[in-house]
Backbone bond lengths (Angstrom), bond angles and torsions (degrees), N, CA, C in turn:
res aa  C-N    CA-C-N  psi(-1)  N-CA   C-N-CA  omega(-1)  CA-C   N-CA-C  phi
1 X - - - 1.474 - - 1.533 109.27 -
2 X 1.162 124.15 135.57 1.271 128.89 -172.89 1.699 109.94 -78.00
3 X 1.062 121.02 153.57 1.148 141.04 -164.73 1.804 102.94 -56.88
4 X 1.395 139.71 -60.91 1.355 170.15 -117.89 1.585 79.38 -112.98
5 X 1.518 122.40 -54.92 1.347 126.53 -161.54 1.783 90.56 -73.19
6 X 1.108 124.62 -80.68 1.298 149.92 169.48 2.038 95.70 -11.15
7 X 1.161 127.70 -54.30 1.042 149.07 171.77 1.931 117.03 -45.58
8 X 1.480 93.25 -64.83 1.568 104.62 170.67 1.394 94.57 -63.78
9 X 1.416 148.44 -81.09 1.140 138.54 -114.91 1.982 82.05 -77.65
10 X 0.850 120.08 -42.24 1.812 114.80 -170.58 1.544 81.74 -61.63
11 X 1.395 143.11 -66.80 1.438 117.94 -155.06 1.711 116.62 -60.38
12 X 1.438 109.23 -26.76 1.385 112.76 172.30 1.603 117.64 -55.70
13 X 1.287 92.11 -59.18 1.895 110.67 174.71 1.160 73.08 -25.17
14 X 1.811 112.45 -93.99 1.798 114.30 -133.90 1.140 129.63 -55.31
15 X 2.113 115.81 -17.24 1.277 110.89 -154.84 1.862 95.14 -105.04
16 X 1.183 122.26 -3.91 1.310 138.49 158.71 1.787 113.84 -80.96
17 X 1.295 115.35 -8.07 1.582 121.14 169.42 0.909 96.90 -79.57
18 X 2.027 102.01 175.31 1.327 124.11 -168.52 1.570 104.95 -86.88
19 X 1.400 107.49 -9.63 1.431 127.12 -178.19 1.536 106.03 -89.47
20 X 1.382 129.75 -13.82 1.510 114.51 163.24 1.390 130.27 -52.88
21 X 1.554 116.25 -25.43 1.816 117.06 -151.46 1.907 88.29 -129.46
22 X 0.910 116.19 138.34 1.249 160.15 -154.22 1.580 85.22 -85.41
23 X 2.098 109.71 141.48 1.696 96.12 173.51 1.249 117.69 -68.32
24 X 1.393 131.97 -18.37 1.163 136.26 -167.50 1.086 106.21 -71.32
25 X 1.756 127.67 -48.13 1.435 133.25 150.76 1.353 117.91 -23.71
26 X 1.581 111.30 -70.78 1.729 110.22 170.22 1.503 124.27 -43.19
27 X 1.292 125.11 -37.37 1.167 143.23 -155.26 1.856 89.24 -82.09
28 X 1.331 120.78 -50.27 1.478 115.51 -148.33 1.837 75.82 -97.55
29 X 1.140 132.65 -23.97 1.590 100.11 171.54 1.466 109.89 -74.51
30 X 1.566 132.66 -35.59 1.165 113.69 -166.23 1.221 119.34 -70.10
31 X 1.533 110.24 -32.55 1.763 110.89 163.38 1.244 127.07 -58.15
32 X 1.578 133.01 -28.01 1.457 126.85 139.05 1.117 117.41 -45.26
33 X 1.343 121.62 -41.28 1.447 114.68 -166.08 1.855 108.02 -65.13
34 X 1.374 87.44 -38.02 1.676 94.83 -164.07 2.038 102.74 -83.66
35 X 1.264 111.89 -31.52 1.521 115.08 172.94 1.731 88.32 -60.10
36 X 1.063 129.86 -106.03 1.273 133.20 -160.06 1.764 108.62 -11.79
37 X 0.918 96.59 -58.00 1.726 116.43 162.25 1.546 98.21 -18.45
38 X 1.412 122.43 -71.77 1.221 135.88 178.93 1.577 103.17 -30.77
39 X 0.958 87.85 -75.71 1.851 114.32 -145.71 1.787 92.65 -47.36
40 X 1.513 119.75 -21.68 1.590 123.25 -172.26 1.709 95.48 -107.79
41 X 0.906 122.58 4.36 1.433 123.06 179.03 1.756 116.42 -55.02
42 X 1.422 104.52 126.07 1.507 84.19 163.76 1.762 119.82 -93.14
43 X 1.165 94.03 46.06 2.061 104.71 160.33 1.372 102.90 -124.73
44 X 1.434 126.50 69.58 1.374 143.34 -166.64 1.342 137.15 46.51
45 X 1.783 98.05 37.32 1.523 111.46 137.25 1.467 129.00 -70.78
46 X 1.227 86.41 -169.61 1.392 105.08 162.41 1.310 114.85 -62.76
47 X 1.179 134.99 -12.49 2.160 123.58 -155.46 1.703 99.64 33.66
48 X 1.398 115.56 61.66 1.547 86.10 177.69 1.933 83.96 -120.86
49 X 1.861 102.84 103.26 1.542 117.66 179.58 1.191 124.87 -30.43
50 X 1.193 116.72 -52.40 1.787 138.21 -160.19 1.747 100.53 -90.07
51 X 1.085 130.71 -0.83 1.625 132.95 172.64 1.345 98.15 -112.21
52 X 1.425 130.00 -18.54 1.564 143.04 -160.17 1.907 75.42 -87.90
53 X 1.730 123.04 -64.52 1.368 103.97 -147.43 1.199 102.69 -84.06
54 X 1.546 125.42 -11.77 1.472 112.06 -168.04 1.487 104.43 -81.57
55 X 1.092 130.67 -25.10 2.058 155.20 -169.60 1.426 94.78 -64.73
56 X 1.444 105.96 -63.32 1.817 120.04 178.08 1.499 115.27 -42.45
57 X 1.354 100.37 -62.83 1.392 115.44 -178.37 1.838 115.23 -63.74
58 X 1.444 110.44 -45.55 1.523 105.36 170.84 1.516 114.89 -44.72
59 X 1.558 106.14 -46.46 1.548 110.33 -159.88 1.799 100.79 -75.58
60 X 1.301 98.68 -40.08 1.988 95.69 179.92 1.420 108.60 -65.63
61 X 1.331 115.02 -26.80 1.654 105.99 178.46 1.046 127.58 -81.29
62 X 1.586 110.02 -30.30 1.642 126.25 179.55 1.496 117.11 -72.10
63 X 1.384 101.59 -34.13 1.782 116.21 147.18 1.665 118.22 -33.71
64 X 1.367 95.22 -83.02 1.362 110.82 179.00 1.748 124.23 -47.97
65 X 1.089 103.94 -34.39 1.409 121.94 178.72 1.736 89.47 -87.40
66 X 1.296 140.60 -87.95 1.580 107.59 -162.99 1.222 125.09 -85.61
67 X 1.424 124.50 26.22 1.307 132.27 -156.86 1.514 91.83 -94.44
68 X 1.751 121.95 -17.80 1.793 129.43 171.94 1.592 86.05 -42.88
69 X 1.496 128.36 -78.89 1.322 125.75 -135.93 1.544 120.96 -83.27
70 X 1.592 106.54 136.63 1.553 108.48 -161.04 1.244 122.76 -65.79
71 X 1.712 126.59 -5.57 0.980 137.03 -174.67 1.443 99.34 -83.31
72 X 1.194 121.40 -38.42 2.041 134.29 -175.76 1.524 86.58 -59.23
73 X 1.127 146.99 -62.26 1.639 145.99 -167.87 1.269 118.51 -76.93
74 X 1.659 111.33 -14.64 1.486 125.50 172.10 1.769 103.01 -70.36
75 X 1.146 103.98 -47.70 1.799 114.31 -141.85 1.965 88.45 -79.50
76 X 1.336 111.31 149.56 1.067 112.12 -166.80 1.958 103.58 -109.68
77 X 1.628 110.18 16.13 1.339 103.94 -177.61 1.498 115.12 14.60
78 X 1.092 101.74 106.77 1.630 115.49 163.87 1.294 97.48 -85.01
79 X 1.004 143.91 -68.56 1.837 152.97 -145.99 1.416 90.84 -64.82
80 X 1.405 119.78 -70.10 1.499 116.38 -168.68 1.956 100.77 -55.04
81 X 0.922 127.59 -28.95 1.528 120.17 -153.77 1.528 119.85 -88.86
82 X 1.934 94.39 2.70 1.411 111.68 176.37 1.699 110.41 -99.42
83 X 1.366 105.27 9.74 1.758 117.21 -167.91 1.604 96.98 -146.90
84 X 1.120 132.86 25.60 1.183 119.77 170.29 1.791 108.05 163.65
85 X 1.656 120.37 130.11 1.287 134.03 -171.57 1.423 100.07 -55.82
86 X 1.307 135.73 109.98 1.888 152.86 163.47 1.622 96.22 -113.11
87 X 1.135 93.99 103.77 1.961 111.42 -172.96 1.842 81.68 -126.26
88 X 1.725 95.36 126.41 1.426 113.05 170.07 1.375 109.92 -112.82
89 X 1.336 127.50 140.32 1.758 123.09 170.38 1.888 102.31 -64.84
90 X 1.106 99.11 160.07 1.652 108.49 178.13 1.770 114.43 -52.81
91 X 1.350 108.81 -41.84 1.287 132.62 -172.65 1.826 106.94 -83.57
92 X 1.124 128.00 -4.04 1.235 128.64 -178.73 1.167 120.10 76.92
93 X 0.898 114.25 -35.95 1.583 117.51 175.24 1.768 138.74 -41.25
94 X 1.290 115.35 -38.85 1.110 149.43 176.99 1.661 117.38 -97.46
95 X 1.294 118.08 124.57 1.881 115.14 171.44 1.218 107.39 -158.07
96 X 0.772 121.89 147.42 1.826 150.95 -159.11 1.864 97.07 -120.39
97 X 1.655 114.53 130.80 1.177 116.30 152.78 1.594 111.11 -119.88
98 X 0.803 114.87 131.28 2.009 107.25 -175.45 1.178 89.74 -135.14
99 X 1.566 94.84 152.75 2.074 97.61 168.40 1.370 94.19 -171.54
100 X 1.349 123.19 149.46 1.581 144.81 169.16 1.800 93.43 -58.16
101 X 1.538 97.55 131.04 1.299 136.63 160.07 1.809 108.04 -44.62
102 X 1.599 82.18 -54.06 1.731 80.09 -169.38 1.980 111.72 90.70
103 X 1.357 83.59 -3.09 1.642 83.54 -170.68 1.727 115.23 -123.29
104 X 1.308 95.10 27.56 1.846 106.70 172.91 1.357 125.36 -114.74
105 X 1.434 113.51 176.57 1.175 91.27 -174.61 1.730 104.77 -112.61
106 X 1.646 121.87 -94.29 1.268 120.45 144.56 1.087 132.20 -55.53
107 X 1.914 107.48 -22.51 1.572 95.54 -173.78 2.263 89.87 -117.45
108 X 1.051 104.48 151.04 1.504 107.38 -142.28 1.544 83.09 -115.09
109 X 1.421 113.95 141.09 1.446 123.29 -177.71 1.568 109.64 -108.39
110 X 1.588 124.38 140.27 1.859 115.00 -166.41 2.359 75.51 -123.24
111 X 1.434 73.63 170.83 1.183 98.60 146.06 1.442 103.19 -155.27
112 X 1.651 90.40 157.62 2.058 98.59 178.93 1.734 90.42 -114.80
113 X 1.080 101.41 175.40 1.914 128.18 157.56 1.452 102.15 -155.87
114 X 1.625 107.58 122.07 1.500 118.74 -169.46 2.190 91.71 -100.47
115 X 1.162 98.08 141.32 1.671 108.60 175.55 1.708 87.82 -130.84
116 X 0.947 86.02 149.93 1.771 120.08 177.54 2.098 118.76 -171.11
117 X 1.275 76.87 151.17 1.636 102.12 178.10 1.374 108.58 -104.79
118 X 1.532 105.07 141.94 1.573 114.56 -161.52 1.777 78.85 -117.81
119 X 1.411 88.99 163.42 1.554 120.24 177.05 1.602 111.26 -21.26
120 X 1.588 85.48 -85.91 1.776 107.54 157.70 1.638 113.89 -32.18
121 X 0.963 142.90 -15.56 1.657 126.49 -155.99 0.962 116.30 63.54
122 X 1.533 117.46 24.62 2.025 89.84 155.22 1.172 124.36 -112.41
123 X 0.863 130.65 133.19 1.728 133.87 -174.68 1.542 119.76 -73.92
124 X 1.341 115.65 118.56 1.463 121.40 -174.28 1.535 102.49 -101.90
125 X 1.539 109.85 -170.10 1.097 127.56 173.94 1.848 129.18 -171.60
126 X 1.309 102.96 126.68 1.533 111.90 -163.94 1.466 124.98 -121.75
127 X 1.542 125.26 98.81 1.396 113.50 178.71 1.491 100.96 -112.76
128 X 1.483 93.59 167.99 1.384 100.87 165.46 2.078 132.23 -72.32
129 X 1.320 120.43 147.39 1.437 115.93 -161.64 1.832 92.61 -32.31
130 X 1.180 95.24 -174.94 1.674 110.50 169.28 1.704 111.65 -128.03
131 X 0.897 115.88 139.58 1.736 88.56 173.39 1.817 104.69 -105.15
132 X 1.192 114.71 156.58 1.815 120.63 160.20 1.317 115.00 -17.29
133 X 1.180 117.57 -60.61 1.281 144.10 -113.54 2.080 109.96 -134.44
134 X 1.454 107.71 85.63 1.109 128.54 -148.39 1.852 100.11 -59.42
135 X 1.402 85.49 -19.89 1.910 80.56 -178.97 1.434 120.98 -75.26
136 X 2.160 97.99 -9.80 1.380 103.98 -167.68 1.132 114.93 -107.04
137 X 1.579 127.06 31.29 1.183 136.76 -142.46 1.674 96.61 -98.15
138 X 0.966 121.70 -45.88 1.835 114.63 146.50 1.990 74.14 140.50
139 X 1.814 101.25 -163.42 1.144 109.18 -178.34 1.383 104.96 -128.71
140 X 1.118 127.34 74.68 1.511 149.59 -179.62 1.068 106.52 -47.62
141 X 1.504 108.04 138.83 1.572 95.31 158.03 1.580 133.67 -115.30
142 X 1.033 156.43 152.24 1.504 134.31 -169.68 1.534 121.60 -92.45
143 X 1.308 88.52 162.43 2.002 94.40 -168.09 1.366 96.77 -79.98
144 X 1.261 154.03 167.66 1.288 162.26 65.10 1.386 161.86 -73.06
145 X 1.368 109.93 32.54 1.340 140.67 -134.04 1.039 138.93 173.02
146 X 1.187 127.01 85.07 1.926 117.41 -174.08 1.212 104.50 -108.41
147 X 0.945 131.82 110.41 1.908 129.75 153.06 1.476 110.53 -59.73
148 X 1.138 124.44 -168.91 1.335 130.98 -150.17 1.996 111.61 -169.75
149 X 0.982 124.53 138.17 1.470 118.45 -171.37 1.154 114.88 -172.75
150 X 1.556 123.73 99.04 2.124 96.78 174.12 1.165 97.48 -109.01
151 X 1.594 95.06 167.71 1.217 139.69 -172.78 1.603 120.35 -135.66
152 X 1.252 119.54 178.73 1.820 120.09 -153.80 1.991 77.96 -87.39
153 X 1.214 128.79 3.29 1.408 99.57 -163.31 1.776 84.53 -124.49
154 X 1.640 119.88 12.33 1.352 97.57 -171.14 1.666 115.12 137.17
155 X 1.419 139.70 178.96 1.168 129.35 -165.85 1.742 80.53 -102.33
156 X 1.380 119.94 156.18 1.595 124.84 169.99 1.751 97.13 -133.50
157 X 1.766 85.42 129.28 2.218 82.79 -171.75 1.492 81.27 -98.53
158 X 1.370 99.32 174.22 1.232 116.36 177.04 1.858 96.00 -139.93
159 X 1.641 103.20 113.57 1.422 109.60 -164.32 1.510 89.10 -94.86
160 X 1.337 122.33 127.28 1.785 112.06 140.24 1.287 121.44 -123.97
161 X 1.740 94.78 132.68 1.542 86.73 -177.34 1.791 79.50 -124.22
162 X 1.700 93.46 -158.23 1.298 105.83 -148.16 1.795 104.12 -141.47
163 X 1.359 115.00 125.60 1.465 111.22 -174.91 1.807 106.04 -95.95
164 X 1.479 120.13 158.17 1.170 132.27 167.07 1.406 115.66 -101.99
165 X 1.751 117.69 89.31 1.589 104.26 176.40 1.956 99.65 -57.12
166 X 1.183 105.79 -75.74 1.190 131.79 -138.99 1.194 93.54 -138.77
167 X 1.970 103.00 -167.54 1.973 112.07 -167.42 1.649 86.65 -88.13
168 X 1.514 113.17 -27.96 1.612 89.97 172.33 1.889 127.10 -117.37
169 X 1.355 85.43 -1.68 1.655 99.13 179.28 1.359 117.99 -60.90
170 X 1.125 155.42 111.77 1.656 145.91 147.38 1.450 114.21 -120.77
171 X 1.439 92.41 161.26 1.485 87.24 165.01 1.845 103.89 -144.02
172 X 1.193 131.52 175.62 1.373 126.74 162.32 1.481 119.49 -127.14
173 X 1.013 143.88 118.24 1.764 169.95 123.96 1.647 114.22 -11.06
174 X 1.047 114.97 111.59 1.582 122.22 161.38 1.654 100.98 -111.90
175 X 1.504 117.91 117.89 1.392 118.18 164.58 1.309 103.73 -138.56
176 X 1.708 111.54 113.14 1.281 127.62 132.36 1.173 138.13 21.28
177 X 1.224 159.29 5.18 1.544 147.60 -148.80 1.581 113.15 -110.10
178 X 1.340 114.79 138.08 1.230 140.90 154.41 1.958 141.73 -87.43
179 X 1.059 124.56 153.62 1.173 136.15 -173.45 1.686 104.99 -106.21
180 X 1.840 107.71 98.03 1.297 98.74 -157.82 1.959 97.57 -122.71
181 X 1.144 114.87 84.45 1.435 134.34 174.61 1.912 79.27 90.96
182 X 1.690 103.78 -120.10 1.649 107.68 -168.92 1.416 121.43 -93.64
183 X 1.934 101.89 20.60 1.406 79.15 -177.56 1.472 102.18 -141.78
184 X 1.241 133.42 -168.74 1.778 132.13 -166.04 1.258 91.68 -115.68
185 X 1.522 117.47 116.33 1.624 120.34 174.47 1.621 93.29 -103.84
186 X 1.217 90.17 132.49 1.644 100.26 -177.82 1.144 105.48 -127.10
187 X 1.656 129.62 44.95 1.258 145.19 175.40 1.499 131.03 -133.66
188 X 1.766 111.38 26.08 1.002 128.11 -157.49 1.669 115.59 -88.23
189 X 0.789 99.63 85.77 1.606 110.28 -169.93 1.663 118.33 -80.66
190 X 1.302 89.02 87.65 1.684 82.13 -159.37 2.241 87.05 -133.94
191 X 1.488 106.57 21.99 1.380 94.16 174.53 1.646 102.94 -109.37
192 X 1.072 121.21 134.91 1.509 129.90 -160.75 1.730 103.36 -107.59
193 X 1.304 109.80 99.01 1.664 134.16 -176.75 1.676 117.18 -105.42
194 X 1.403 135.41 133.28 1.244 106.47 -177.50 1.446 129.74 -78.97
195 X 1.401 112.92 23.65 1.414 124.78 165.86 2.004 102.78 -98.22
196 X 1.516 116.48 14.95 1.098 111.12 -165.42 1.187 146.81 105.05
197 X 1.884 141.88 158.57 0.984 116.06 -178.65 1.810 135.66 -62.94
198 X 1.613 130.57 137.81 1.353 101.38 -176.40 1.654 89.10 -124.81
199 X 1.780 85.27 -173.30 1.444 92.17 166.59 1.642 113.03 -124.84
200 X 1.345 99.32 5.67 1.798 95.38 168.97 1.680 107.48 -144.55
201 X 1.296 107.08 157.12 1.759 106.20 177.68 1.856 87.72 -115.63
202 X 1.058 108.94 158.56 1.686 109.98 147.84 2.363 93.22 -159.65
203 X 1.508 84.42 -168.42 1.435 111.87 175.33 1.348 106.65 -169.35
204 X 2.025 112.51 151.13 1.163 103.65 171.79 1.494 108.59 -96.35
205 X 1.446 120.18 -156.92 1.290 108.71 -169.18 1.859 93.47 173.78
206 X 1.261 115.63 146.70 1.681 127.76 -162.90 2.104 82.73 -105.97
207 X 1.714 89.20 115.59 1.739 98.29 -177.53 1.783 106.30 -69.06
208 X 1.497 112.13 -9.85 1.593 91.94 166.31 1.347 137.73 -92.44
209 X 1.747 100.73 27.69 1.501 106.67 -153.31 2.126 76.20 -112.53
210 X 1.027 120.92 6.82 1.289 133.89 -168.28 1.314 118.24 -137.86
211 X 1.129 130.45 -19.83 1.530 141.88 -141.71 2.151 98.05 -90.01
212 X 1.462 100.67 -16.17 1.629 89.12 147.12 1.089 149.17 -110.46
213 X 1.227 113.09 20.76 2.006 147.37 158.32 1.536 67.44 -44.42
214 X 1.675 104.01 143.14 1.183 124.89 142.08 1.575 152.65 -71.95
215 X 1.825 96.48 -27.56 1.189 110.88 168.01 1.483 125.08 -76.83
216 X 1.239 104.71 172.50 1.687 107.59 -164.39 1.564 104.04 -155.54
217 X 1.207 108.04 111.49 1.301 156.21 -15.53 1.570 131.64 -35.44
218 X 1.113 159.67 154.54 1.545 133.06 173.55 1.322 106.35 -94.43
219 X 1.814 89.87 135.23 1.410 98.20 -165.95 1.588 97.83 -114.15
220 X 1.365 109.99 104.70 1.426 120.99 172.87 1.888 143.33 -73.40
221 X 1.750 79.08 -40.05 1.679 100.11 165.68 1.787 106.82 -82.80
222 X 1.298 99.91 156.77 1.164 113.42 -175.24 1.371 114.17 -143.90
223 X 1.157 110.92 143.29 2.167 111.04 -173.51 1.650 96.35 -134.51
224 X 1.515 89.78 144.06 1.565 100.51 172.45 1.650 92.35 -122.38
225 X 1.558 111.79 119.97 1.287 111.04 -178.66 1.341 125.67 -54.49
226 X 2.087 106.84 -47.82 0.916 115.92 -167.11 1.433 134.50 -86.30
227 X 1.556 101.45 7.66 1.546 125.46 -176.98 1.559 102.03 -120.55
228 X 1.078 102.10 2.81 1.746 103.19 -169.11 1.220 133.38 20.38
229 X 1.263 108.57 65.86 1.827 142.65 -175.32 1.778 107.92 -125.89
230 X 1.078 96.40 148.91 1.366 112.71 -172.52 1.719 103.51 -127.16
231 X 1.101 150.21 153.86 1.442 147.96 161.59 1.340 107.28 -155.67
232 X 1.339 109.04 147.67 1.425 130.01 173.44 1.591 108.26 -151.72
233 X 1.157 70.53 141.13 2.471 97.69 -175.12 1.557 120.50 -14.87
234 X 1.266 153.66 146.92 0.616 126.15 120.71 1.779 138.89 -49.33
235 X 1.389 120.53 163.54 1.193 110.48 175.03 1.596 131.31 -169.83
236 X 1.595 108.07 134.65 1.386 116.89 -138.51 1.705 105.63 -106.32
237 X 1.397 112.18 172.16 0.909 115.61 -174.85 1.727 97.24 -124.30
238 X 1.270 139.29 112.51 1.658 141.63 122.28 0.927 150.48 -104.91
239 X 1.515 127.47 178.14 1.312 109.64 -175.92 1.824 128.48 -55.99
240 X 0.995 113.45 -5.80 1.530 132.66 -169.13 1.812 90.78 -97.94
241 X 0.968 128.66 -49.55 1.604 121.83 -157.06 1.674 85.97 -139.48
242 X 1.259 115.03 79.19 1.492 122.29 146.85 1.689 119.33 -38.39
243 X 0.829 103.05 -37.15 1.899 113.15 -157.48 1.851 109.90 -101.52
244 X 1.745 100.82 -10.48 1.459 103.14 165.45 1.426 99.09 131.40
245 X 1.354 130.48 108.62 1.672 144.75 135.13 1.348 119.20 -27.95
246 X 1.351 138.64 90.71 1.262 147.92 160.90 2.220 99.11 -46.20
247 X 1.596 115.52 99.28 1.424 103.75 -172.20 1.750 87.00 -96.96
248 X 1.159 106.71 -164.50 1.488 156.11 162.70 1.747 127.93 -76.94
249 X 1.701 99.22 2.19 1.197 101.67 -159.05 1.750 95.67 -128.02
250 X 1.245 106.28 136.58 1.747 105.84 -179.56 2.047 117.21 -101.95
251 X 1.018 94.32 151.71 2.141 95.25 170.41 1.609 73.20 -132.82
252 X 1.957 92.38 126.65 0.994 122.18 -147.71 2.724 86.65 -120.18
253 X 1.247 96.99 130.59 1.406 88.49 178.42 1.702 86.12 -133.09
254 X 1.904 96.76 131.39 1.789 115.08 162.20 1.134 110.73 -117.88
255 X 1.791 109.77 142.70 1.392 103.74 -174.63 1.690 84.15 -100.25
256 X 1.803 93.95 146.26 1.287 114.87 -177.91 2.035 117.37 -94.35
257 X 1.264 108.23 17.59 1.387 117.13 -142.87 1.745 130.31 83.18
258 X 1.139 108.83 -13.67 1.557 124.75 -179.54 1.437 103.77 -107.40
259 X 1.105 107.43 -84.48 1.279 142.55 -129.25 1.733 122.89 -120.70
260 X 1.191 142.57 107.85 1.556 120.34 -176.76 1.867 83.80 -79.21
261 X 1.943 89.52 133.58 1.218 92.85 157.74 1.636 126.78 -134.77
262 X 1.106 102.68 155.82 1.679 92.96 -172.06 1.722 141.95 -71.96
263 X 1.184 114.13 98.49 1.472 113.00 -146.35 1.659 95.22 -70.07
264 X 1.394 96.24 160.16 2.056 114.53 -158.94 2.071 71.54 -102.64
């Protein structure tokens, strides 16, 4: 092959890579991707299903596909972060993309794609399967929140995101995960419960027992870096809030060097 020939085919390679288009490029397609999203929404779209799964699927793949390059985990998308939860760990390392399906009704469906940086500097990326089939897309919940914590084996995030039963159902998720050589172990069971070791706490909870918290998303868990404790609400059941009482009262978890454990 001649040299000139040999030449074009490498410029083709690159300008057909994920490395041809600029993040800002990525950034202004995924916000089309995710506006259009809108416009088929059943929260006063169209409901038109089959534009709902192909929209979903562009945006989780286009993720996955530039979510390799370290500059995509560098860039702090403002534009995208007004249409969809982009939760970074303190340390950079770690980021969360979540966003509404668009395809629920009361009870609201997320998908995430987790990006992280390995030791080495290379940036991976991990979602959950997808299915065909937009009705089967599950009922996800979204990240909003990374805590932060090291330890002798490594930094340990503490992700919480947050599920949508219903107009009053929720619940919120603390899970554990680590950066273990090149890949995201999200099985880190290092919180000590007397049913055993886990790797996530949550509770559900009735969103009108909360619904005048000011913040938005509601942020229930709470971390104190420098005591390395985590706490979240207690929460009750009465006749007024069947589905769970947001109280005044905390279950309080310290990591001891091992273990978060639950202080009496």
């Amino acid at each position: 092959m001649r040299p000139v020939i040999i030449t074009l085919v490498i410029v083709v390679l690159f300008c057909t890579s994920g490395f041809a288009q600029t993040v800002e490029q990525i950034e202004t397609m995924l916000v089309g991707y995710r506006l259009e999203l809108q416009k088929v929404s059943n929260y006063g779209g169209s409901r038109d299903y089959d534009a709902q799964s192909e929209l979903n699927k562009k945006l989780r793949e286009s993720l996955l596909k530039f979510g390799t390059r370290p500059d995509v985990l560098d860039h702090p998308f403002p534009k995208l972060s007004d249409l969809m939860f982009v939760t970074t760990s303190k340390d950079g390392r770690l980021r969360t993309y979540s966003w509404d399906t668009e395809s629920g009704g009361s009870m609201h469906d997320f998908i995430t794609v987790y990006q992280y940086r390995t030791r080495d500097g290379k940036v991976n990326v991990w979602a959950a399967p997808l299915s065909d089939d937009i009705s089967e897309f599950g009922a996800g919940s979204f990240v909003h929140q990374i805590f932060q914590t090291e330890t002798k084996k490594g930094s340990l995030y503490l992700v919480i995101s947050t599920f949508i039963g219903s107009t009053s159902l929720a619940a919120q998720t603390l899970d554990v995960v680590r950066i273990d050589g090149g890949q995201l172990n999200k099985e880190v069971r290092v919180i000590r419960t007397q049913s055993g070791l886990k790797g996530s706490v949550g509770f559900e909870y009735d969103f009108f027992s909360v619904v005048d918290r000011p913040e938005r998303p509601i942020k229930l868990f709470e971390f104190n870096e420098a005591r390395k404790e985590f706490r979240f609400p207690v929460v009750i059941e009465d006749e007024e809030t069947r589905q769970g009482r947001v109280t005044n009262r905390f279950i309080t978890y310290r990591f001891n060097g091992r273990y978060f454990v639950k202080l009496k």
